[in-house]
Structure formats: C-alpha cells, structure tokens
C-alpha positions as CSV (number, residue, x, y, z in Angstrom):
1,X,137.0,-15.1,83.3
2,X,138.4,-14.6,80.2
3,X,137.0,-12.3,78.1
4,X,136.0,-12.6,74.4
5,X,137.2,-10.5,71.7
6,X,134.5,-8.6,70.1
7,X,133.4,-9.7,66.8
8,X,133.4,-6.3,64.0
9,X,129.7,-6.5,62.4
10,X,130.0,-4.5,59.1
11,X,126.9,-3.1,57.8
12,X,126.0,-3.5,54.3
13,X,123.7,-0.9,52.7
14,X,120.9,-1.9,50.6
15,X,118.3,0.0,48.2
16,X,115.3,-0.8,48.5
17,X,113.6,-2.6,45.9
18,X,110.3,-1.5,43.7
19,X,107.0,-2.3,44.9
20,X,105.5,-4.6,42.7
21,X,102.0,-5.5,42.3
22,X,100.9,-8.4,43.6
23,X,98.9,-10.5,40.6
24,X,98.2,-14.2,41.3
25,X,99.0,-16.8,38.6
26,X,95.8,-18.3,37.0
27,X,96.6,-21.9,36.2
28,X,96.1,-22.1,32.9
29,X,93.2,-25.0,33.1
30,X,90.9,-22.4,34.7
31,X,91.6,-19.8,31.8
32,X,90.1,-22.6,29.7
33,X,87.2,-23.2,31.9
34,X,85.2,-19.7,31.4
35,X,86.4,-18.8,27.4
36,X,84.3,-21.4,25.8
37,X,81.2,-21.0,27.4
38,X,81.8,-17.3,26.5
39,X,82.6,-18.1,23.0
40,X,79.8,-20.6,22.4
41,X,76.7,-17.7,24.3
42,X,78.0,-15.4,22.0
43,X,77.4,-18.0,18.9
44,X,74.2,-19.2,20.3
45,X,73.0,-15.2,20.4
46,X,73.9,-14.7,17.4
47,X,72.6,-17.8,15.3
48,X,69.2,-17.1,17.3
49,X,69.4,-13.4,16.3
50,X,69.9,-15.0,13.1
51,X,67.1,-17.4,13.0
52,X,64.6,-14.9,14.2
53,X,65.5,-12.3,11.7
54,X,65.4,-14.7,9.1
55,X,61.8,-15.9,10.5
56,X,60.5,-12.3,9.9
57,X,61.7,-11.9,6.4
58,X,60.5,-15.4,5.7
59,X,56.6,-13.9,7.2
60,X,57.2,-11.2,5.1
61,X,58.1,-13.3,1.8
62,X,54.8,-15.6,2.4
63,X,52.5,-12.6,3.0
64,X,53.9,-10.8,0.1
65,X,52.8,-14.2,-2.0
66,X,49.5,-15.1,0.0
67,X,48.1,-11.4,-1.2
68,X,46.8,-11.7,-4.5
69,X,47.7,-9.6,-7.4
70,X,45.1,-6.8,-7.4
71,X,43.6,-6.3,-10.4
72,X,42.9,-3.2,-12.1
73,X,39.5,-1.5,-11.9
74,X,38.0,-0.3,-15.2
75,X,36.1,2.9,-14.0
76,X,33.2,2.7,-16.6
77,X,32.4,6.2,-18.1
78,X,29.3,7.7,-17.1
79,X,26.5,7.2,-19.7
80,X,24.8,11.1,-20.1
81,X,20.9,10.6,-18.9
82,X,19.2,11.9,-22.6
83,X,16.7,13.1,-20.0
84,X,18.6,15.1,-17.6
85,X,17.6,18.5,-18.8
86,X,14.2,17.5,-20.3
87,X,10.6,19.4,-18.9
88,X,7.9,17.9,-17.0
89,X,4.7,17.9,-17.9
90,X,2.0,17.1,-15.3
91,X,-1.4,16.3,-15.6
92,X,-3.3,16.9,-12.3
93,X,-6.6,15.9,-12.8
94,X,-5.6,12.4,-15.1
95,X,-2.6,11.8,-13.0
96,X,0.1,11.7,-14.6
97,X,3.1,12.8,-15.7
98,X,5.6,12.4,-18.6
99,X,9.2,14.4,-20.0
100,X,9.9,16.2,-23.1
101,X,12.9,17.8,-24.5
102,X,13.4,21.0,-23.0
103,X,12.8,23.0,-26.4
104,X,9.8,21.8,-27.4
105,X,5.9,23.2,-25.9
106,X,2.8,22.0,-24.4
107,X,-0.4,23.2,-25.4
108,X,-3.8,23.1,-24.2
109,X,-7.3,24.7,-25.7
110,X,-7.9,28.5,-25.2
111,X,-9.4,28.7,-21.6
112,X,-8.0,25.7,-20.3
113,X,-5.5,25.3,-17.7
114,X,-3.1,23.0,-19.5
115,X,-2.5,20.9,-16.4
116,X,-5.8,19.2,-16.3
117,X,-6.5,19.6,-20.1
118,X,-7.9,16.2,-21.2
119,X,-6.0,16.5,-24.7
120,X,-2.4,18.4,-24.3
121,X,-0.3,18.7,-27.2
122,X,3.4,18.5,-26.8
123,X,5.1,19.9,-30.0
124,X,8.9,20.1,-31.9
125,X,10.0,23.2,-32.7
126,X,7.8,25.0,-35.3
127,X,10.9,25.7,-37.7
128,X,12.3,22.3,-37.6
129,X,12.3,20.5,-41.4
130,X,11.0,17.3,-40.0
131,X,8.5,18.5,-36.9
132,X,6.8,15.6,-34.1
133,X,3.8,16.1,-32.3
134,X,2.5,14.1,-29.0
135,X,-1.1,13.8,-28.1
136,X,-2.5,12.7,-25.4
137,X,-6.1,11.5,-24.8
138,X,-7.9,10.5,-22.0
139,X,-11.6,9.1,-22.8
140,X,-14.3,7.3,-21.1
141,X,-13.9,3.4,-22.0
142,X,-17.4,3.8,-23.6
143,X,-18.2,-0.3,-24.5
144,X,-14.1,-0.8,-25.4
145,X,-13.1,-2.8,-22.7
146,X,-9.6,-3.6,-23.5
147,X,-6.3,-1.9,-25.1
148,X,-6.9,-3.6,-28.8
149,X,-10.6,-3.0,-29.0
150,X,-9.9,0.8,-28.3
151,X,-7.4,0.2,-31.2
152,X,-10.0,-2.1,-33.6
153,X,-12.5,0.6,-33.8
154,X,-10.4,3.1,-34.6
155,X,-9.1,1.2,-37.3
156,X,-12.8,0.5,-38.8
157,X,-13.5,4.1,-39.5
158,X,-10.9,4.2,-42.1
159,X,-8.2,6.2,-42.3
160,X,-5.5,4.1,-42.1
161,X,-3.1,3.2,-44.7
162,X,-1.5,0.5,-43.7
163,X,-0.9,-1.2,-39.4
164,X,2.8,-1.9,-39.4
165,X,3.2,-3.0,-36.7
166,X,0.4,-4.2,-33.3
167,X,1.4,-6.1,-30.1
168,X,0.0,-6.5,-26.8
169,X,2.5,-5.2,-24.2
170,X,2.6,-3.7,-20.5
171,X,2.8,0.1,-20.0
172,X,3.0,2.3,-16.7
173,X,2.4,-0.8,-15.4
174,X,-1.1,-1.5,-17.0
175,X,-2.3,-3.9,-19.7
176,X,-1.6,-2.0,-23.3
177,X,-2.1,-2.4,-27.1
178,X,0.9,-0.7,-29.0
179,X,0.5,0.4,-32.6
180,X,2.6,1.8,-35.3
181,X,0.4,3.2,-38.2
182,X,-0.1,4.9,-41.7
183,X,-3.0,7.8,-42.1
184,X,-3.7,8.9,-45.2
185,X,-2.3,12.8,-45.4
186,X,-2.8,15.2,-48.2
187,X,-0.2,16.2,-50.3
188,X,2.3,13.1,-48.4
189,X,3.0,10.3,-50.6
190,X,3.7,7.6,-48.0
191,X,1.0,9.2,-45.7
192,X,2.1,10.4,-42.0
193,X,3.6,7.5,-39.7
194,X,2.1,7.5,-36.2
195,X,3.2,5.2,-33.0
196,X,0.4,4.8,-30.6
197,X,-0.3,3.1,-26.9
198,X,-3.9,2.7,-25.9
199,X,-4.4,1.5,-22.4
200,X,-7.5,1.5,-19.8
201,X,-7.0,2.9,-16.2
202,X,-9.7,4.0,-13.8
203,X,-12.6,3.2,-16.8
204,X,-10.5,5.6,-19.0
205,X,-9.5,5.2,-22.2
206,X,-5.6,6.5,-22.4
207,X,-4.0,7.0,-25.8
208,X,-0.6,8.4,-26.1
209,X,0.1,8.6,-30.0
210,X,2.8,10.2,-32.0
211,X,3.0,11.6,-35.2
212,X,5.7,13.3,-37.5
213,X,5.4,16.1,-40.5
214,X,8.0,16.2,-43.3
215,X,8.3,20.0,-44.9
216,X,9.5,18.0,-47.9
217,X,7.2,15.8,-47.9
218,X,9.0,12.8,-49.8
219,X,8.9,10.5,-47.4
220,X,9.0,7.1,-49.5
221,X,9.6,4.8,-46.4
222,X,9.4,3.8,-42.8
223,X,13.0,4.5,-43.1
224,X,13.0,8.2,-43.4
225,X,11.1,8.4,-40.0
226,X,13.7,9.8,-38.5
227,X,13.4,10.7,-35.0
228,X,11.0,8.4,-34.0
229,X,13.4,7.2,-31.4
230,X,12.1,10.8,-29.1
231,X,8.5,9.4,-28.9
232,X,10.2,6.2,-27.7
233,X,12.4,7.5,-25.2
234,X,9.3,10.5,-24.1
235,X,7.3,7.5,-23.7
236,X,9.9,5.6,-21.0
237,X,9.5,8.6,-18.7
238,X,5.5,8.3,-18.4
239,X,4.3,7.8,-15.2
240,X,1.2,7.6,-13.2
241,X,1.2,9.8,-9.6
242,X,0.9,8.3,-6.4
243,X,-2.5,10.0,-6.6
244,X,-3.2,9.9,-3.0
245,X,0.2,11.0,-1.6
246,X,-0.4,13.5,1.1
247,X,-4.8,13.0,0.8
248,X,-6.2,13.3,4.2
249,X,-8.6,10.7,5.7
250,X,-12.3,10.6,6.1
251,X,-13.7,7.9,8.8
252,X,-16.7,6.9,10.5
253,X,-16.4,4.3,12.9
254,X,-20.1,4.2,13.6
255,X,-21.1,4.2,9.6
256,X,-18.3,1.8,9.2
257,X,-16.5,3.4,6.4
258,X,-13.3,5.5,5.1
259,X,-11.9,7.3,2.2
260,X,-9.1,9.8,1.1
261,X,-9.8,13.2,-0.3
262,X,-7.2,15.9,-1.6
263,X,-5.8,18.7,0.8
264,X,-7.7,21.5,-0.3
265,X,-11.2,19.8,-0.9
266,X,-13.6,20.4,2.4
267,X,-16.1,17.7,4.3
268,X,-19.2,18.3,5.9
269,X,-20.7,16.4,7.9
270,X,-24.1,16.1,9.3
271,X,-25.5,13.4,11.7
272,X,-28.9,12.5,12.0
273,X,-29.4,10.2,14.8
274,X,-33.1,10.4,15.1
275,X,-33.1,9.4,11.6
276,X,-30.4,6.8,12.0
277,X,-28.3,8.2,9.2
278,X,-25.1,10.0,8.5
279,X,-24.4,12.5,5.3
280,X,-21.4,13.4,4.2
281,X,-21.0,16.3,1.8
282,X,-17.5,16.7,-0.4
283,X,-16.4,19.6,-1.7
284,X,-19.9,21.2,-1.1
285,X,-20.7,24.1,-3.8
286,X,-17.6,23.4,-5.6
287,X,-15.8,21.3,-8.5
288,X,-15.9,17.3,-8.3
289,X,-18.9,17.6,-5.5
290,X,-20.6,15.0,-4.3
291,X,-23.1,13.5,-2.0
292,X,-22.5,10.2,0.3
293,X,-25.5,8.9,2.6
294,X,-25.3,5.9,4.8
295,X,-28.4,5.1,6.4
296,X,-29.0,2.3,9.0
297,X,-33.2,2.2,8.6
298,X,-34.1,1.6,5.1
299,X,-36.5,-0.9,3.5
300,X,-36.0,-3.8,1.0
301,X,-37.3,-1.9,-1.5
302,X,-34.7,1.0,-1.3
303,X,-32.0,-1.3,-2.0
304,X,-32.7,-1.6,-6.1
305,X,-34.2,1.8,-6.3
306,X,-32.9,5.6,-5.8
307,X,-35.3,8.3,-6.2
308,X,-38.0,6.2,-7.1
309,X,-35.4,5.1,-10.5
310,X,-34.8,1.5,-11.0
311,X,-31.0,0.5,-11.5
312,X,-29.7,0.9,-14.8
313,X,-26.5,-1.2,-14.3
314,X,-23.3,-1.2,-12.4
315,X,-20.0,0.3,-12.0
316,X,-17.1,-1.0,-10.3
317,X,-14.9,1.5,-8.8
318,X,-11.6,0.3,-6.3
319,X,-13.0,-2.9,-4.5
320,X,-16.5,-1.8,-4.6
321,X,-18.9,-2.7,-7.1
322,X,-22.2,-0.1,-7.3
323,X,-26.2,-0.2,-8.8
324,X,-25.8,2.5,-10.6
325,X,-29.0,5.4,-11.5
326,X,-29.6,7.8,-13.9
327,X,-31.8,10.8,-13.9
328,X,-30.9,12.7,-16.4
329,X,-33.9,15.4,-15.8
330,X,-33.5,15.9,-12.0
331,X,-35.6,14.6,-9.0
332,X,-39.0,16.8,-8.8
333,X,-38.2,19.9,-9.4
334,X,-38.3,22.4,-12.6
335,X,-37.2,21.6,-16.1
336,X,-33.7,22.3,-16.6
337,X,-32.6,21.4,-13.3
338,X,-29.0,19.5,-13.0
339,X,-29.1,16.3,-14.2
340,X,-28.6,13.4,-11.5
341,X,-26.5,10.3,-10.9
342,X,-26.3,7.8,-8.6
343,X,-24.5,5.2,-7.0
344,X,-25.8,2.3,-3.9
345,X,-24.6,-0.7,-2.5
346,X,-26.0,-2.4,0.6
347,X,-22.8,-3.7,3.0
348,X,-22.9,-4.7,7.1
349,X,-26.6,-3.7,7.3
350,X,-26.0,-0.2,6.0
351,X,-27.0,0.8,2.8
352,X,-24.9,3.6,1.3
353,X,-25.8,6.3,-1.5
354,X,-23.4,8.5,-3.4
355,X,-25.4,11.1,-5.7
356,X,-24.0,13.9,-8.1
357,X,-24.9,16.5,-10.0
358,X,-24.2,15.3,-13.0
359,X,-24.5,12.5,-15.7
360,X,-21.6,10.2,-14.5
361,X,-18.5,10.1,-11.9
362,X,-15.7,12.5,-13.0
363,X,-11.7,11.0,-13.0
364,X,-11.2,13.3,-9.6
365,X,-14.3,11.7,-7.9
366,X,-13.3,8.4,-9.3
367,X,-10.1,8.8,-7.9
368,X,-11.0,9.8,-4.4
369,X,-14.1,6.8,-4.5
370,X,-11.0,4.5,-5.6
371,X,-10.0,4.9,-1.7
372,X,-13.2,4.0,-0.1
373,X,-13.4,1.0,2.0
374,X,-16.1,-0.8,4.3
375,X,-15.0,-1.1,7.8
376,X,-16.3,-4.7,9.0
C-alpha cells in the first residue's frame, strides 16, 4: 500500500484576548417602557406635595381671617372708696351702725357707755373753721305714727327759719321723711343749716340730723354750706344689724311657742304641771328682765284682765298683737314698789302673759319679743 506523505501542520500562536463583561442589549422600546411612569410618579408626588402644602397654608389664611380683631380692653381705674379708712360706730342696744371719717369723735353723756347711748354725738374736729356735728336720736313714737308727723311737730314749736327742702323717701330700708332746715342761731345771720331723716323702726322714733357751725359766721346762703356732702355720704353707710345673728333659741313644744334671746342673757324655766302652766323667766335679776307665763287653765274672765287691771290698749310687736296693762303702783304690795307692765294674748287655747318691772317694753326686750312665734 502506498503510503501518504505526511502533511506539515504549523502552529500559529495566539494571545489570548481580554475578558469582557458580558452586558445584554436592552432594545431600546423597553428603555421607554419604565422612564415615563417614573417621570410621571415623580410629578404626581410632587404636585400632591404641592396641593397639600398649599391646602395648609390656605387653613391657615382662613383661620387667620375667621378670628376676629380683638379689641383693646380699657382697664377702668379704680375709683378710691371715700370710706375705706373711716370708723365705725355701733350702737348695741338700737342696732345699728353707721361710719365717720376717721378724725372726727363720738360722744356719749358722762356715765354712759357710748355704745348704747340713746343720743351719740359724732363731731369734726374742734379746730376746724367750719365744724359739723351728727346727732342721733332714738325716741319712743309717742302718738307720731309716721316719718312727716315726727317732722310736723317739730316744726310747730318754732324754731325754724325757713324748710328748704321735705320729701318722703326710703332709708335703711324703712319708710322716711327727709328734711333740710334753717334754726334760728344767735349771733348767725342766715341761722345754722341742718339736714335731717326721721324714720320709725320697732315703735321708735329715729332721727339722724346734721348740723354745721361757721367760726365766721357770715354765712349768707345755702351755698356756703360747704361740706354738707360728709353728712350725705355718713348717711349711705347706715345700717341696721342683723339683730338676731348668733341669738340662741327658746322652745316649748308643749306651750307651743319660741323666741330668740342674746348669748349672754340666761332662761329659767319652771314647770308647773299640777297647775297646768309653764313660766319662763329672762334674764332673771338683771337688765331687760322679764316675765312670760303660758297657762292652759284660765277663765274667760282672765283674758281682758291682768292683776285684777282692765286693758288699757294694745301693742303690736313682730306678728303678734298684745292687750296691753299698766300698773304703775305695783300689784299689792308697799308704796314705792316697781312699777308694773303687762302684756296678754289668748292663742291655740293658751293664754300667755309677759310682765315687767317697769312702765313699758324696753328696745332690747322689744327686740328679743320681735322673735316670738306661736307654734300651731
């Protein structure tokens, strides 16, 4: 067999190529595909950003115009109280109480507390050119049952110049007459000017009247009154106590009846049954005393008499009107005894005394009777 000639192979070297990364072609189309749905969630984020920023300034502009426009507050100035640093005066047995300014004095008789004087003085200063004086008076009614009758028979004793001025009014919260007068006054030419109130509380007379001295003694006219305006403004400060405030109670269910008394007055009572009758003693021994008997066996006859003493008339005190007795000598015993005075009324089958040593009701008795009420 014939043999073939071998065929030379020649080898060609080769480097070897760089690596490259392999990165796959993104047709263009799909490039397209995911870009504008990018672009347009960014818009929409922003333009909503946009629409919810512009929301909250838009809240903000409409509360800004739905607050109204405050206006300023005018902080009026205090007025000074002409009162603030004023005295007190009280009267405890009248009840009352009114202010005066703080350098002027109250005075009272020699001997007599000046808290239940009957007639206290309040007085400017003794140095003071043109000087005011306040009185104040508390009377029995006697027969003037009203404000201007108190005031019409003062003016027929004489005295008085000339009446300025008169009107019916309300004071301390009682019917008043309120006056403004001239007396006669030695040595003054126009006379001395006095403002008055009259009023009736409790069956007392109350007159509250004000007069001013001139050292010169010209005065020619109502017009040179000049401080006339402190009686006016003493007067707005007059008051009448709560006069039972803090009064402890008396009560008898059985006797059917109650009353108030002040704290440091005393009650004794003594019951009778065997007698069918109950006595009550206020105050024994001591100031504004007084006697109260209820008695469930009595006759007719008792009813219109006390101490064998027909009534003389009546008194009305609080709710209750009373037959009223005087015994001006005493009941049976020695001559210059105490005098005696009495008080009855019949009520629920029970006929009830009051008796005191003395010739009529004083204002504390009056007061504390004032309370007294009929249990039904």
């Amino acid at each position: 067999m014939e043999e073939k000639p071998q065929q030379e192979t020649t080898q060609i070297e080769t480097t070897p190529e760089e690596e490259v990364p392999f990165t796959p072609e993104v047709p263009e189309e799909t490039e397209k595909r995911w870009v504008k749905p990018l672009i347009f969630s960014i818009l929409g984020l922003l333009v909503a950003a946009g629409l919810v920023f512009g929301g909250y300034k838009l809240a903000q502009i409409r509360q800004v115009q739905l607050q109204p426009t405050p206006t300023p507050v005018v902080v009026p100035t205090p007025t000074p109280e002409p009162t603030a640093d004023w005295k007190i005066y009280t009267n405890t047995k009248y009840g009352y109480s009114i202010k005066y300014p703080s350098e002027w004095t109250v005075e009272a008789m020699v001997g007599i507390p000046v808290e239940t004087f009957e007639e206290p003085v309040i007085s400017g200063p003794p140095n003071a050119d043109i000087q005011g004086q306040m009185f104040i008076e508390v009377r029995l009614k006697d027969e003037r049952n009203t404000p201007k009758e108190a005031f019409e028979k003062e003016r027929s004793l004489g005295g008085i110049l000339e009446t300025i001025t008169e009107e019916t009014t309300t004071f301390a919260g009682y019917d008043a007459y309120k006056t403004t007068v001239r007396y006669k006054q030695e040595g003054y030419k126009y006379g001395v000017v006095t403002k008055a109130i009259y009023l009736i509380k409790d069956d007392y007379l109350h007159k509250i009247f004000y007069s001013e001295w001139h050292r010169a003694k010209d005065i020619q006219s109502l017009d040179d009154w000049t401080i006339g305006a402190t009686f006016d403004l003493m007067l707005s400060t007059f008051k009448f106590l709560e006069e039972t405030k803090g009064w402890q109670t008396y009560m008898s269910s059985e006797y059917k009846l109650s009353f108030k008394y002040p704290t440091d007055f005393t009650i004794e009572e003594n019951l009778v049954p065997t007698s069918n009758y109950l006595q009550v003693i206020v105050n024994k021994n001591k100031q504004d005393s007084f006697n109260i008997k209820a008695s469930k066996d009595y006759l007719p006859a008792d009813v219109t008499y006390f101490l064998d003493t027909p009534a003389i008339g009546q008194q009305t005190i609080g709710d209750n009107t009373w037959a009223t007795y005087s015994l001006p000598e005493g009941y049976g015993l020695p001559e210059g005894t105490s005098p005696i005075y009495g008080l009855q009324l019949e009520k629920n089958g029970i006929l009830y005394t009051l008796f005191f040593d003395q010739t009529e009701v004083t204002s504390t008795q009056n007061r504390i009777l004032s309370t007294l009420k009929f249990i039904d």
